[in-house]
Structures are given as C-alpha cells and as structure tokens.
C-alpha positions in Angstrom: 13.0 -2.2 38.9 10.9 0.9 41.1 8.4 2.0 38.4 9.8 4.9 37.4 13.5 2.7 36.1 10.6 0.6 34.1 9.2 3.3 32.8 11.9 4.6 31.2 13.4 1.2 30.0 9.8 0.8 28.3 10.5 3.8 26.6 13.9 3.0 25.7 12.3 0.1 24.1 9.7 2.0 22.3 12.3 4.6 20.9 10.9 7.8 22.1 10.8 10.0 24.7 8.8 10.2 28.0 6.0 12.5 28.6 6.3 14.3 32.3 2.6 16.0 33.4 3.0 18.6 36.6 0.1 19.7 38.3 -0.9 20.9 42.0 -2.6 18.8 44.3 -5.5 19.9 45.4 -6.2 22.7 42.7 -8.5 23.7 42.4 -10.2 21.4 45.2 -10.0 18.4 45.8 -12.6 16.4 44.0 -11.3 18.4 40.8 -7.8 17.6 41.7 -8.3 14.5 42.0 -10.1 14.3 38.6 -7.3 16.1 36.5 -4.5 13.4 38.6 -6.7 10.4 37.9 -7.1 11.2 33.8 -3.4 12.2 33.2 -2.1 8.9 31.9 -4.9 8.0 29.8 -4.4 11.2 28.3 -0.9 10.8 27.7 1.1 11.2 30.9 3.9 8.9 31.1 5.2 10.4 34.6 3.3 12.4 36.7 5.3 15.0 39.0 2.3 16.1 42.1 3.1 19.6 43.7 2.6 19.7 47.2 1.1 23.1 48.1 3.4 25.5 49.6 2.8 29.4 50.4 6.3 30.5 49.3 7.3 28.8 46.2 10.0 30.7 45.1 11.6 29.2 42.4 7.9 29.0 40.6 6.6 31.6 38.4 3.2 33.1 38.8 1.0 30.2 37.1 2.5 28.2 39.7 2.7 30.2 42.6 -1.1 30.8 41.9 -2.2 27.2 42.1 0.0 26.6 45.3 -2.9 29.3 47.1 -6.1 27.6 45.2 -5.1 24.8 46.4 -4.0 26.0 49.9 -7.2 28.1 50.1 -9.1 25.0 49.7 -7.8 23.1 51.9 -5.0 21.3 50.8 -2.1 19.8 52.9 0.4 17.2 53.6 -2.7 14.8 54.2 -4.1 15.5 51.5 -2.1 15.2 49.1 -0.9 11.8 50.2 -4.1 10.6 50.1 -4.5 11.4 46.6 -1.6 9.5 45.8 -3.4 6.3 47.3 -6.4 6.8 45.7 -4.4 7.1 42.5 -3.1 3.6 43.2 -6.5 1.8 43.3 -6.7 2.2 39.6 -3.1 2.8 38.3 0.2 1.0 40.0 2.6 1.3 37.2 2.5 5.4 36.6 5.2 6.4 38.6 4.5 9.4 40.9 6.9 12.5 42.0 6.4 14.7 44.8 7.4 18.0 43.7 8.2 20.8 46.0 9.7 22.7 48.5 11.1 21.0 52.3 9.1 23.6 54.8 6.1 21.3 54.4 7.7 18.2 54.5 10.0 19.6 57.4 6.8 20.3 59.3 4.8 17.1 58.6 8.4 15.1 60.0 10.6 13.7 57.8 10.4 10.3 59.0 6.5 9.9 59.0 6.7 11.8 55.9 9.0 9.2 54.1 7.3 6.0 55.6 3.7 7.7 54.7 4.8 8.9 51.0 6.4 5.5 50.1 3.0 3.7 51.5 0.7 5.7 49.9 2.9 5.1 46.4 5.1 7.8 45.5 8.2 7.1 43.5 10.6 9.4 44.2 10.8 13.6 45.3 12.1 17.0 43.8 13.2 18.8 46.4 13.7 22.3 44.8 15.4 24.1 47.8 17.9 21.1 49.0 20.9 21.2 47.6 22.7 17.6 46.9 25.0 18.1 50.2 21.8 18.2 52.4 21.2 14.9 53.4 18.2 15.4 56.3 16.0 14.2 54.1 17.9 12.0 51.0 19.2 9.4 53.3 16.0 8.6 54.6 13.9 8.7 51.5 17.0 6.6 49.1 16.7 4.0 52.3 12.8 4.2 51.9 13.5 3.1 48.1 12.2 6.9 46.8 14.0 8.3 44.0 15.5 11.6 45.0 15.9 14.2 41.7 18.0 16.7 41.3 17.9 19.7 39.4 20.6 20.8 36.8 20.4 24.1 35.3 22.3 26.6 32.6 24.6 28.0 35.4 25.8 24.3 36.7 29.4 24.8 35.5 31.6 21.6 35.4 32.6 22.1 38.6 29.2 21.6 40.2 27.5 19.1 38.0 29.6 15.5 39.7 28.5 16.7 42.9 24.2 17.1 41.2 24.5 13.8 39.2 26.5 11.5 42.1 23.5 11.8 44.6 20.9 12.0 42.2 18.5 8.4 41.6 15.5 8.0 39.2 16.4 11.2 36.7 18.0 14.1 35.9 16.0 17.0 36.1 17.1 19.7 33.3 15.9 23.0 34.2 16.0 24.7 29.9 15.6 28.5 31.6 17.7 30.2 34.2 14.8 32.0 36.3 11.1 30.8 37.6 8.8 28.5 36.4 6.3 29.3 33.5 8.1 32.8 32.5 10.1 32.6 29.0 9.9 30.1 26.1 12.9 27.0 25.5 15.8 27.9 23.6 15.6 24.3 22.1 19.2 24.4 20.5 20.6 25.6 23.9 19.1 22.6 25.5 20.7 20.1 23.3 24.0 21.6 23.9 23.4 21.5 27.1 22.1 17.7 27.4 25.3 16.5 25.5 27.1 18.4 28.3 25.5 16.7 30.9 25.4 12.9 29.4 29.3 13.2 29.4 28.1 13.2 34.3 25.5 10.8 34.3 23.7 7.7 32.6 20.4 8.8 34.2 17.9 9.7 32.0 17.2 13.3 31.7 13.7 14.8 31.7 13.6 18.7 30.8 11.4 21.5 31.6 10.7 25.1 32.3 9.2 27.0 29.2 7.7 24.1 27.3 3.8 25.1 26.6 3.2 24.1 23.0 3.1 20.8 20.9 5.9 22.1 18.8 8.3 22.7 21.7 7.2 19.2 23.5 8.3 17.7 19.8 11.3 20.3 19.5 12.6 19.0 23.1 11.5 15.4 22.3 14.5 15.4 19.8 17.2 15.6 22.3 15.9 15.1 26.2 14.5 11.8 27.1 11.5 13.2 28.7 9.4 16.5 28.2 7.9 18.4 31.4 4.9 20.4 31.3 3.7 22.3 34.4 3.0 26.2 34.1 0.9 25.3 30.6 -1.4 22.9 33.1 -2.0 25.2 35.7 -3.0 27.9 33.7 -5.6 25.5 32.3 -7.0 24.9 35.3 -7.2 28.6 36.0 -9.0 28.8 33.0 -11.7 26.6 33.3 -12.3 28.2 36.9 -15.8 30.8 36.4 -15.6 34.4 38.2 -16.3 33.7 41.5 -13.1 31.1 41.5 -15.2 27.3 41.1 -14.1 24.9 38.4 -16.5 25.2 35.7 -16.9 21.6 33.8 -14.4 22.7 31.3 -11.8 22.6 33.8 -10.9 18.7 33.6 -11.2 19.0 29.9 -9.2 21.4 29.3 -6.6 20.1 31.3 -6.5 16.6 29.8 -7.1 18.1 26.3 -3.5 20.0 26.4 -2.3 17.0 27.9 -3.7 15.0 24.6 -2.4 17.7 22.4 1.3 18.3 24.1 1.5 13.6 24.3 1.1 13.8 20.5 3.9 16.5 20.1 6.5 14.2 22.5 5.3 11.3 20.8 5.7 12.5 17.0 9.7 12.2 17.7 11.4 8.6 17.2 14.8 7.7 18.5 
C-alpha cells in the first residue's frame, strides 16, 4: 500500500471519515509555511493537499487566488515547494501529501524532473485541475513514478463523462459539491449525497469532497455521506487573517490556522460509519 491507500483503509477501519487540509505553499513565506504544513496532522489533518503557487488560478476563488500571489510575492516556486515536502518527511512519513494545482508550472519546471523530484521529495499523488483525463503528458509518467493522479468530478459530469473521470483516476475521487470557483458559496449537503450515490455506482475509490465546506457543522454534515472532507478557502483566509497591515504573519497566524483545523477535525470526526 502507497500511504495514501493506507490511510484510507485505516479509516475504513476506524469507521469514519478522512479529514483533507489544503493550504498554499509558501503563504505567507516560507518559514510560516512551513510552520502551518508541519502542524497540520497533529491538528487533525488526515491528508494534506499542498498548492503549488500559480499566477492564474482560475478555477480558485478569491481566498485562493490571493494566497497563490503571497506566496508568489515571496518567493515561492517549484523548488520550493518540493523542498517543503522533504522537510515534511523528516518528521512525518505516513501523512500522505497531494500536489494541488495547475500544469503551467509543472510544464515549465519539465515533467520528467518534475515527477522523479516530487516522488523523491515524498509526494503521494497530484490534482491537476486543468488536465482533463484524456491528457496523458503528464499521468503516464507520474502513475509509472507510483503518484496517485486525482480527478475531479463535479455537478455537471453527466453519465456520459463520469467512466471516462473514474477509469484513469488512482488514489481518490475528488468531488467538487459547487459548480463555480473555490471558496464562493456554501455546500448543499443533501445535493452531495445524491450525488456521491451517483458516483459510487463508477468507482470503488474513495471519494473526498470539497468546495464550500468552512464550518464544523458542514465538515460533520459532509462527514455523513463522503469519505473524506476538504477544507481549503476557510485556511487561507486564516492565514490572511493573522497577516498585520503591512502584509507579515503576526504570531497568530499559525494558530489560527491550526485552531480551525482543530475545530473543523472535531466536526469530521463527530460522524461514525
């Protein structure tokens, strides 16, 4: 088993569902990145999805797109980010790790290097939000490498177009609850179920669902029905919270941060299967 197929047979085991942390790498900075990544699953991460900084993120919202440019203004790149990822494994080798993001960056860095860097620096597996499943430039390479590579479903994948999502998909589904961007309108949690029984009837992969999740009542409400909750526009917009007027990360950047991750892990964890 890669850690992230352990991880959710350890869940399995313990009857609930899987907790799924996004963040930016590199946002604010780096040594506050690094922080927030290195406290996530002691907070209550079960997954951790990085974002690799990207000037156009288009299918982000604006609590997204805004930590992409922190980041970016400070620095952050390909390197970067990778590096974090090893760091990250000095102290933790069973979290499992997603790259989350768009292909321009990964395009420019080469796909090859990128692939044999990401898998030694520990990355599980990659959501590539502007490949769709018939690109194969970069899946071929990365499922070869042993990297997951997640798909996303959303509302408007018909029956027609969910075989072709779910038969190149590894690792987990990826439910998008919201047609539109990232961080923009609250989960209709009864839609989602429907939706999830709809998919189940595709694929045995476990399904993790975000977009529009920001309070412990919908990480519970989602709990019910997905087998793993997503959280990344809530997170950001901590971190751009505990930044003062001039743009630094105050000390109450971290903590708040891994405080809503505390608070929305008790929500996903309230719910028994």
């Amino acid at each position: 088993m890669n850690r992230i197929e352990a991880k959710f047979a350890g869940l399995k085991k313990e009857g609930r569902a899987g907790f799924v942390t996004f963040v930016t790498a590199g946002d604010p900075d780096l040594a506050t990145s690094s922080k927030i990544l290195a406290g996530l699953a002691g907070a209550g991460a079960d997954l951790i999805e990085l974002g690799m900084p990207f000037s156009d993120p288009m299918a982000d919202g604006p609590a997204v797109q805004a930590s992409s440019l922190r980041a970016l203004n400070a620095g952050a790149n390909m390197k970067q980010t990778l590096a974090m990822v090893r760091e990250f494994r000095k102290s933790d080798d069973t979290t499992p790790i997603v790259l989350m993001g768009y292909f321009n960056p990964i395009y420019i860095y080469g796909i090859e290097t990128f692939v044999a860097d990401a898998k030694a620096a520990g990355v599980d597996g990659l959501i590539v939000v502007d490949l769709p499943p018939e690109e194969s430039e970069l899946q071929k390479p990365a499922s070869a490498a042993g990297l997951d590579f997640i798909f996303l479903a959303t509302p408007t994948s018909d029956a027609k177009r969910l075989p072709t999502i779910v038969q190149n998909a590894s690792g987990f589904i990826y439910y998008v609850s919201i047609a539109g961007v990232t961080g923009t309108r609250s989960v209709d949690t009864d839609a989602v179920a429907n939706a999830l029984v709809r998919l189940r009837k595709q694929t045995k992969l476990p399904i993790a669902v975000g977009f529009g999740i920001r309070t412990q009542e919908h990480a519970a409400l989602i709990a019910s029905s997905a087998d793993a909750v997503v959280v990344g526009s809530a997170l950001v917009e901590k971190v751009r919270e505990g930044l003062d007027a001039s743009g630094k990360p105050t000390a109450a950047c971290v903590d708040g941060v891994l405080g809503l991750v505390r608070d929305l892990a008790k929500g996903v964890r309230s719910v028994s299967k």
